[in-house]
N, C-alpha and C positions, 0 to 999 in steps of 0.2 A: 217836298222838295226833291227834284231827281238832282241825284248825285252822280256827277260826272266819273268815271273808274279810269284815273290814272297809271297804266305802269310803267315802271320807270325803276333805273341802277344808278342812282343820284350820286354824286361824288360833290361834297358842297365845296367852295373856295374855302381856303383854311387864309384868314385876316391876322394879322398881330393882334395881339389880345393883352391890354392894360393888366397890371397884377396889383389890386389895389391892397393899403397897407394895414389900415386894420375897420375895426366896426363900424367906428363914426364917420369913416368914407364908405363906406358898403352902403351905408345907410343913404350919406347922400347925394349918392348915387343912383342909387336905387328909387328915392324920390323925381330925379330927374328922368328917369327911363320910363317909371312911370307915369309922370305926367307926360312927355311924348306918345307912349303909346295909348293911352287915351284918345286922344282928339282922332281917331279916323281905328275906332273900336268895333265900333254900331256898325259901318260901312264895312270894315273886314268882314263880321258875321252875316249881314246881312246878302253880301256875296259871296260869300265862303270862297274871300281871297286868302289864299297860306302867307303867314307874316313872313318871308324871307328875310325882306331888308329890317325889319326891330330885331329876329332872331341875331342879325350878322351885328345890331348894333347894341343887342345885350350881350353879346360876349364879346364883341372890339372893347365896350365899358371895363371887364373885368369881373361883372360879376358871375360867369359861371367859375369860375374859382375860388368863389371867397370858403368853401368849404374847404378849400386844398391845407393841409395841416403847417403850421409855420416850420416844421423840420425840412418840410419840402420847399418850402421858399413860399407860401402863397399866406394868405392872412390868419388861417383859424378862425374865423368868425365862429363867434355865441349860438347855441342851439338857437335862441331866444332874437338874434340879429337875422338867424335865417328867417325863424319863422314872420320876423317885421317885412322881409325882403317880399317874401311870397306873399304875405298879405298884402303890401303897397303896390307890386305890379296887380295879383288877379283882383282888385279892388277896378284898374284899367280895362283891363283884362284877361278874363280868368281863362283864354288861351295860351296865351302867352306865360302864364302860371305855371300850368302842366304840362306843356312840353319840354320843360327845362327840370321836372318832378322826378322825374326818371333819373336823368342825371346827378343830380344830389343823393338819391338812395343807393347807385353805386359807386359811387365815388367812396362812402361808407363801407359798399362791399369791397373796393380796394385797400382801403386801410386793413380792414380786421381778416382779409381772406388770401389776398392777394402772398404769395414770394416776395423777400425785399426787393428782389430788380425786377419783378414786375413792376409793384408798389411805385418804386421809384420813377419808372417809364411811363407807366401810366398817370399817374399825377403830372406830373412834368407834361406830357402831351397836353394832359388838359388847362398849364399855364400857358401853353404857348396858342390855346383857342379851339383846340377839340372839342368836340359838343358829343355827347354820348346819346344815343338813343337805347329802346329798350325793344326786345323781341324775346319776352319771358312767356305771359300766357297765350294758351289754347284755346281753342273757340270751341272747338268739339270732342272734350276730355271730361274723362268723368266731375271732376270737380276744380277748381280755380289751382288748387298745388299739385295737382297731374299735368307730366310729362309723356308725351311720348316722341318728343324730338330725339335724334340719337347725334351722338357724339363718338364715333368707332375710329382708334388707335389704328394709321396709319403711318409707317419712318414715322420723322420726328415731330408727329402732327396728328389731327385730327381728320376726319371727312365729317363733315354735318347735313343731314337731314331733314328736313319737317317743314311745318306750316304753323305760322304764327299769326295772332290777333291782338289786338288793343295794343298795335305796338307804337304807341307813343314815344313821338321824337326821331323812329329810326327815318323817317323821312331826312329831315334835317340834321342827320347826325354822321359825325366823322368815324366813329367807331359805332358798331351795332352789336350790342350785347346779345346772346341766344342761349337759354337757356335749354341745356340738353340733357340727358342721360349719358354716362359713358360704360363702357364695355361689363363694366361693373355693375351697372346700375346706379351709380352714384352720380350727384348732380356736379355738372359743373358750368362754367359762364364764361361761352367761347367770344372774346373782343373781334371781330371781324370788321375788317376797313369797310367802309363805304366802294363799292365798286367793285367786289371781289367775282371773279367768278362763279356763275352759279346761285348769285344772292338779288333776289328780283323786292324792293318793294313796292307795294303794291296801293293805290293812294286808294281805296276804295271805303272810307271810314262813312259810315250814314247815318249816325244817330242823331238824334235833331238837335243837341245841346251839342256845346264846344266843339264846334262847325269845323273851326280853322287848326283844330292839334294835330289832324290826318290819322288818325288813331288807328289805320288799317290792319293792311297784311303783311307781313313777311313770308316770302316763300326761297327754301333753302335746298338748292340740289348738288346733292355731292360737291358742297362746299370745304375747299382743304382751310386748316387755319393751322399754323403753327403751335406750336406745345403752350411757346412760351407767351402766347397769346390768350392760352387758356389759363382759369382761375379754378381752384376748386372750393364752392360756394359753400357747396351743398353742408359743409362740416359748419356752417355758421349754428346750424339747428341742434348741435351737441353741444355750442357752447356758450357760455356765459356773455351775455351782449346786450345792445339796445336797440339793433338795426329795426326792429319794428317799429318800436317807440319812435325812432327817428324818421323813419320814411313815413309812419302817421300822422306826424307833428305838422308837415309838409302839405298833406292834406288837410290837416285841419284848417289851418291856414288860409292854403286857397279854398274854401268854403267862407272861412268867416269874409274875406274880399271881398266875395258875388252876395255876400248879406248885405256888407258895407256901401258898395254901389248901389244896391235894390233900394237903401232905405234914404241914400242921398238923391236917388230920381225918385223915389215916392216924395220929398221934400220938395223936392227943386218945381215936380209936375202941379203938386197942392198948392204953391205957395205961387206958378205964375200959369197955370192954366184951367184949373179944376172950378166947375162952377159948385155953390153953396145950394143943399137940398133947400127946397121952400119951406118947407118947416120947422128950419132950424132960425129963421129970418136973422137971417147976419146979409153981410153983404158980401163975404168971400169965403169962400171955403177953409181955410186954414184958421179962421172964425169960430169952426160947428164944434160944439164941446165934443162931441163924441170923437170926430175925428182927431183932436186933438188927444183927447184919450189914447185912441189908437196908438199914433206917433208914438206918444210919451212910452206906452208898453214895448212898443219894436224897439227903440234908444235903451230900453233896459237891458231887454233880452238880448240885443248886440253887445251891450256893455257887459254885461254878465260872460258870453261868448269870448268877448276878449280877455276878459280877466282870467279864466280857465285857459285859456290860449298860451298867455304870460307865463303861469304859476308851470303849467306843461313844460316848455322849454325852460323855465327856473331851473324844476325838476331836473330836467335830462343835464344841463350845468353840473347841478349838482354832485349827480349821480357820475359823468362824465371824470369828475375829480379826482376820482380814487378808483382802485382795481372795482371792478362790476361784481358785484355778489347776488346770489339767487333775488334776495330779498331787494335788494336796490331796482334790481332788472326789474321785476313786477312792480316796484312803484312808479317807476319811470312808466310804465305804460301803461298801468292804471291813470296814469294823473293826465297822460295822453288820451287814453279811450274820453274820459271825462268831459276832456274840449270836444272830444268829434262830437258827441251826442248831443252838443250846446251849438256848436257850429253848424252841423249838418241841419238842427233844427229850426235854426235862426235864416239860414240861408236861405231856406223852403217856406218860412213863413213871409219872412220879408219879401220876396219874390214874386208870391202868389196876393200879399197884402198890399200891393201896390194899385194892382186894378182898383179893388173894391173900393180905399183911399182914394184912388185918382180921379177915376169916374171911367164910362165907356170911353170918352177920347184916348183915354193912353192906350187901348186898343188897337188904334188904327196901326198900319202898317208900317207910315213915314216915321212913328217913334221907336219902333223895333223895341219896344222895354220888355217885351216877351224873353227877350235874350237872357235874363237876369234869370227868370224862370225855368227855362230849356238848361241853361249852363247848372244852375244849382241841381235838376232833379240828374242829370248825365254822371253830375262829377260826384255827388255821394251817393250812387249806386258801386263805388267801384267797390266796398265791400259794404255790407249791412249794418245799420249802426243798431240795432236791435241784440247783436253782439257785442257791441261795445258796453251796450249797459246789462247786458247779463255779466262779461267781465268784469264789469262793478260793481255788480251786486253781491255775486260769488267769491271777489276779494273785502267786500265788507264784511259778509252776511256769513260765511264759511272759511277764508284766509286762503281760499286759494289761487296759488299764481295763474297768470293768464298765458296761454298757448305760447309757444314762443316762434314767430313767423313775421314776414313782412305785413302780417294786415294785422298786429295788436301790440 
């Protein structure tokens, strides 16, 4: 597919934004948005049209806020409500999923990093319909937690520098997070308006899964941002917390979705277009014992996926309840890592088991079912889940806590 390379200093319309009141409306709401953005899914991806109007009309809804804490006026929603939320939209579409992924993991880093009037300001921006985007990782840094963006002490402000990748959402985002180095060395996550001088992004995103997030570049030149515009993150990593747990959960999530979807068009496609091999002499395909077999093992292994999915966010509830102790922190993301590696694997079978279930017809091009597949292997590469089950092996096997960082 050639990828058309957009750039552009997007400044999106800021809509009034619903602030809904608690779980059991998040939810169905959430059901409604996604069943909207369903019906014209396939056609987004398959021209890698950018969702503008669903983005403007999941947050007119209310739900980029439901994580906003009810001190700040916004609902608190359940670890366990978000994780329904993300599941029920990238179940639509797991575009539409992730570029709103971002946003929920700092909103997190507002609570637990932010000054109270940042804290304050920024939550509140995001009731009133801010969409956050993300301009954290580097494309050509030694490893995925290298920096070499700078963040250098100007008056009462910063200047920012550097080049960013995978940056999810800064396309469609009112504020653009950058994650830098500052003078110190020390990390911090400078909020930069959409529009600012000096801040180019760049739509140039091509990987053949999740067409429509724009996941490109950020490019930042002698960008000034205000003091109190900056967060100092980096100290999240000295302290006692769940932000990874919770920006995992997230993920895991949107994976078990594009499983969800995969294995409702392996049904839908068996049950009203698949012809039966000759050897199994049935008259319909959803007939053939074997295939039935098949199904009956994917519905497990979804179901399994989700129940780990649940017990996760249970978890983080939990754990959320009372001050965070070493010990709570590592269950909470052990019982996270647990779902990815049930998720990510459920997503990637059921995706790829839909051909061989369906037949050559779902091949062709006018069903686009490929998308299930493309989207699942894109989105869990964004960390390895090979990891995840060594962190569970090493907290059963030997009691040791797992890393503590955004990817566990």
């Amino acid at each position: 597919m050639d990828i058309e390379v957009r750039v552009t200093t997007p400044t999106p319309p800021l809509y009034p934004a619903a602030i809904l009141r608690d779980d059991n409306e998040a939810l169905d709401v959430a059901r409604d948005f996604a069943a909207y953005a369903a019906t014209d899914a396939s056609a987004r991806d398959a021209q890698r049209r950018l969702p503008w109007p669903e983005l403007e009309r999941f947050t007119a809804s209310g739900l980029g806020s439901i994580a906003v804490p009810k001190a700040y006026g916004g609902p608190g929603a359940s670890h366990w409500t978000i994780a329904q939320v993300f599941r029920l939209i990238s179940t639509a579409d797991p575009a539409l999923g992730q570029i709103p992924q971002n946003h929920f993991g700092i909103l997190r880093v507002i609570e637990l990093a932010a000054e109270p009037a940042q804290r304050q300001r920024l939550l509140c921006s995001v009731l009133e319909g801010h969409r956050i985007g993300n301009a954290g990782p580097e494309r050509n840094s030694a490893h995925t937690l290298a920096i070499r963006a700078r963040a250098l002490r100007e008056g009462d402000g910063y200047r920012l520098s550097g080049e960013k990748f995978y940056s999810t959402g800064a396309l469609f985002a009112h504020w653009i997070t950058v994650k830098a180095l500052d003078d110190n060395g020390e990390q911090v996550m400078a909020f930069v308006p959409a529009g600012t001088p000096g801040l180019q992004v760049v739509d140039d995103w091509s990987g053949f899964g999740q067409l429509t997030t724009a996941s490109g570049t950020v490019l930042l030149d002698n960008v000034f941002v205000p003091a109190h515009n900056v967060v100092a993150n980096g100290a999240l990593s000295h302290r006692l917390n769940t932000q990874g747990a919770y920006a995992q959960l997230i993920q895991a999530a949107i994976d078990a979705g594009i499983a969800q979807a995969a294995v409702a068009d392996t049904i839908a496609f068996v049950r009203e277009r698949a012809r039966p091999w000759p050897d199994a002499k049935v008259e319909a395909a959803r007939l053939e014992p074997q295939l039935i077999n098949e199904v009956g093992r994917l519905q497990v292994e979804l179901q399994a996926a989700d129940a780990l999915l649940e017990r996760a966010a249970r978890t983080l509830d939990e754990v959320a309840s009372a001050p965070v102790t070493a010990d709570s922190a590592a269950r909470a993301s052990i019982a996270v890592a647990e779902a990815k590696v049930l998720t990510t694997e459920i997503a990637l079978l059921a995706s790829e088991k839909l051909f061989e279930l369906a037949g050559s017809r779902a091949t062709l091009a006018q069903h686009n079912l490929d998308r299930h597949w493309r989207n699942a292997r894109v989105h869990t590469l964004h960390d390895p889940v090979r990891w995840k089950a060594h962190a569970v092996g090493n907290y059963h096997l030997n009691g040791t806590h797992p890393a503590r960082h955004a990817w566990i």
